[in-house]
C-alpha positions as CSV (number, residue, x, y, z in Angstrom):
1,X,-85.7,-16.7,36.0
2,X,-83.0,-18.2,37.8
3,X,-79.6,-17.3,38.4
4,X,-76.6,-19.7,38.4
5,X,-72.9,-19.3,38.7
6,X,-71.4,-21.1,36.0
7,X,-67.6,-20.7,36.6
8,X,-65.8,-18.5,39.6
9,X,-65.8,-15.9,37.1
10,X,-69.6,-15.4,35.5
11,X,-73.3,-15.5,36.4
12,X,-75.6,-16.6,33.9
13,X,-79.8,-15.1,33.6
14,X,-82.0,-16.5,31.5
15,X,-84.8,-14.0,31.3
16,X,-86.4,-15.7,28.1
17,X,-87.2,-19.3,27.7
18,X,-86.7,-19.5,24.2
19,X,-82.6,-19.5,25.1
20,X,-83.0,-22.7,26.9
21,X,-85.5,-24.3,24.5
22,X,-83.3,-23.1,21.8
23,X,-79.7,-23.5,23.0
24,X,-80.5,-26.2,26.2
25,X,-77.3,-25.8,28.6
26,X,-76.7,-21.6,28.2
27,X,-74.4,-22.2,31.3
28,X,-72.3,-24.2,29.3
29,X,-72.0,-22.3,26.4
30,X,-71.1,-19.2,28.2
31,X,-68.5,-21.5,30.5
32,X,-66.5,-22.4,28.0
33,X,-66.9,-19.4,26.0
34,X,-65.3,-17.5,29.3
35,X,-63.2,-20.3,29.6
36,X,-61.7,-20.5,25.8
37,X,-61.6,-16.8,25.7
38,X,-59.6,-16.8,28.9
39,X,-57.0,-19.2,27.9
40,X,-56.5,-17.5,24.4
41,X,-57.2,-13.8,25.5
42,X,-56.6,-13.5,28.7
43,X,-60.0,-11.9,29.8
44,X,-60.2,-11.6,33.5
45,X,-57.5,-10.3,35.7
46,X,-56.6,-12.5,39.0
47,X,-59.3,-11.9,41.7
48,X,-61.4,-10.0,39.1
49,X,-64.5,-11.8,38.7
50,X,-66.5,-11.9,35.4
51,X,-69.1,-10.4,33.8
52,X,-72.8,-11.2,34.5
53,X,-74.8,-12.5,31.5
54,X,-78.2,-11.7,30.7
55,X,-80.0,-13.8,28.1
56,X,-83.5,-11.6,27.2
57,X,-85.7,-10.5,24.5
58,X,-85.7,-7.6,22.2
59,X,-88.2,-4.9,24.2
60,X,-85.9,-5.5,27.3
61,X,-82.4,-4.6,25.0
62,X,-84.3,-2.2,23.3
63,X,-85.2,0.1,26.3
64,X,-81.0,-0.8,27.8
65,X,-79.8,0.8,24.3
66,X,-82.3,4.1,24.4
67,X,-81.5,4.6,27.8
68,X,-77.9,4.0,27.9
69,X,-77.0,4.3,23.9
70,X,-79.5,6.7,23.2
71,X,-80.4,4.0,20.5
72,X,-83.9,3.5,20.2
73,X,-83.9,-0.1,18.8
74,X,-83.2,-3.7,19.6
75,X,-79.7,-4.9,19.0
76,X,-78.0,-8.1,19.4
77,X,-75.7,-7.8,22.1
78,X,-74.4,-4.8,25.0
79,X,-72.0,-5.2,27.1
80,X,-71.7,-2.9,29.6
81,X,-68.5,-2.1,31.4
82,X,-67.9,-2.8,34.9
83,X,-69.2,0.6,36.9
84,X,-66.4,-0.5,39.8
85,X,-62.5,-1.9,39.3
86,X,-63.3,-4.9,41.5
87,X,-66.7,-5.7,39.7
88,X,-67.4,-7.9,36.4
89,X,-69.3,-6.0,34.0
90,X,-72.8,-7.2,32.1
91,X,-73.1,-8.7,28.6
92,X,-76.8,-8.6,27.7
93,X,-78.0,-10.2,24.4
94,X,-81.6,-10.4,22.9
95,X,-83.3,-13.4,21.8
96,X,-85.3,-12.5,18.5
97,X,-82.6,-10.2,16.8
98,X,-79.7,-13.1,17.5
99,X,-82.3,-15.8,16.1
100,X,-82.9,-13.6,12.9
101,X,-79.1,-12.6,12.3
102,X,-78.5,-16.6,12.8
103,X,-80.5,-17.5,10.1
104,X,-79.6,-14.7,8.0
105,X,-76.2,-15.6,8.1
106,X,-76.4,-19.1,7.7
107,X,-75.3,-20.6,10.9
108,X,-76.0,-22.1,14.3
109,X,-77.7,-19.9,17.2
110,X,-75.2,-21.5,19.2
111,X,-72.4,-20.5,17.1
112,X,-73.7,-17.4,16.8
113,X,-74.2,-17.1,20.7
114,X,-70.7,-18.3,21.2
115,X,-69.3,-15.6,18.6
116,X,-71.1,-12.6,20.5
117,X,-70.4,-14.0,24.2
118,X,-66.8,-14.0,23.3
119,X,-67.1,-10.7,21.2
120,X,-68.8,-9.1,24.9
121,X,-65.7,-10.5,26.7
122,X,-63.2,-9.0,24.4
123,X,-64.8,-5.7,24.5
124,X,-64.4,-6.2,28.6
125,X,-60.7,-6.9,28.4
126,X,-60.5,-3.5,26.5
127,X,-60.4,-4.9,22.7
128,X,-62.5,-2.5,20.4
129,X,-63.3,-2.4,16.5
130,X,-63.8,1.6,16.1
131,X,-60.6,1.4,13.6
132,X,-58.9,-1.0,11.1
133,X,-56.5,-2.1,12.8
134,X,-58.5,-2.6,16.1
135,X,-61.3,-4.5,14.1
136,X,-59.1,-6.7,12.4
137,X,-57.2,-7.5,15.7
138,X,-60.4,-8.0,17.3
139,X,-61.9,-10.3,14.4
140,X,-59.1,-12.2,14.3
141,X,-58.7,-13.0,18.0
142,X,-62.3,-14.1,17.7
143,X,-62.4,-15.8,14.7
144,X,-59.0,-18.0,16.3
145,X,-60.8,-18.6,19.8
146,X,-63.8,-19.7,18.2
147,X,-62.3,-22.1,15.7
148,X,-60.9,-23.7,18.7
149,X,-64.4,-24.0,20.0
150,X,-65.3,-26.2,17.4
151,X,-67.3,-23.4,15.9
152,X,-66.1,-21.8,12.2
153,X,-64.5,-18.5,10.8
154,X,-67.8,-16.2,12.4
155,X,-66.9,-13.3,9.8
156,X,-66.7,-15.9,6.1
157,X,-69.7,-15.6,4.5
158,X,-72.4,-18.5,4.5
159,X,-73.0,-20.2,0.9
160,X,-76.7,-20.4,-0.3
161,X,-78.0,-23.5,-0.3
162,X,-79.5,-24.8,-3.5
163,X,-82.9,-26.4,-3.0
């Protein structure tokens, strides 16, 4: 496990190898991820730094959603907001359950990575989807920052392949 700062604003720990054998540089995924979703949503106040990141497995997320979400169950991402004004926050996301929702869906565990590490950061800067209107705001903010990533539309539906 190590921990690196990848930006003034974020740590990055990788708790389970199969993030770096799947997705190589995490660091820089979650860089410009933080970086893109500064520049179009304007994520972290001045002299705020950012969140921590925690990539880990499903028994690890599992036991943070029962014991903070009375949720007993893996899940794909938390984030958890910052317990002091002057302190980040913690986005935590699981290996297995993003790998399987990635495939189910037809796309990239990258781009599916990149889709939840900026969902994590909007939830931070106070963007919810518990409404309509919020989810829709929220969608679209993502689904714009994300295109500009080079990544596509994270809500349009995959087609099937025909083998």
């Amino acid at each position: 496990m190590m921990k690196r700062p990848v930006t003034p604003h974020a740590e990055v720990l990788v708790s389970d190898p199969r993030w770096r054998a799947a997705l190589g540089d995490v660091e820089r995924l979650v860089r410009q991820s933080c970086q893109m979703t500064q520049r179009y949503g304007n994520v972290f106040p001045q002299g705020r730094p950012g969140p921590s990141f925690v990539f880990t497995d499903d028994r690890h997320i599992q036991r943070l959603n029962a014991q903070f979400r009375s949720k007993n169950k893996p899940t794909n991402v938390l984030t958890f907001e910052p317990p002091a004004p002057m302190l980040g926050g913690d986005i935590i996301l699981a290996y297995q359950t993003m790998h399987r929702e990635a495939l189910q869906a037809r796309k990239s565990l990258r781009a599916h990575t990149a889709h939840l590490i900026v969902h994590g950061l909007l939830h931070l800067a106070g963007h919810d989807h518990h409404h309509p209107g919020e989810a829709r705001q929220m969608e679209g903010l993502e689904t714009f920052i994300l295109c500009r990533m080079g990544f596509g539309d994270p809500w349009r539906p995959r087609p099937h392949s025909r083998r």
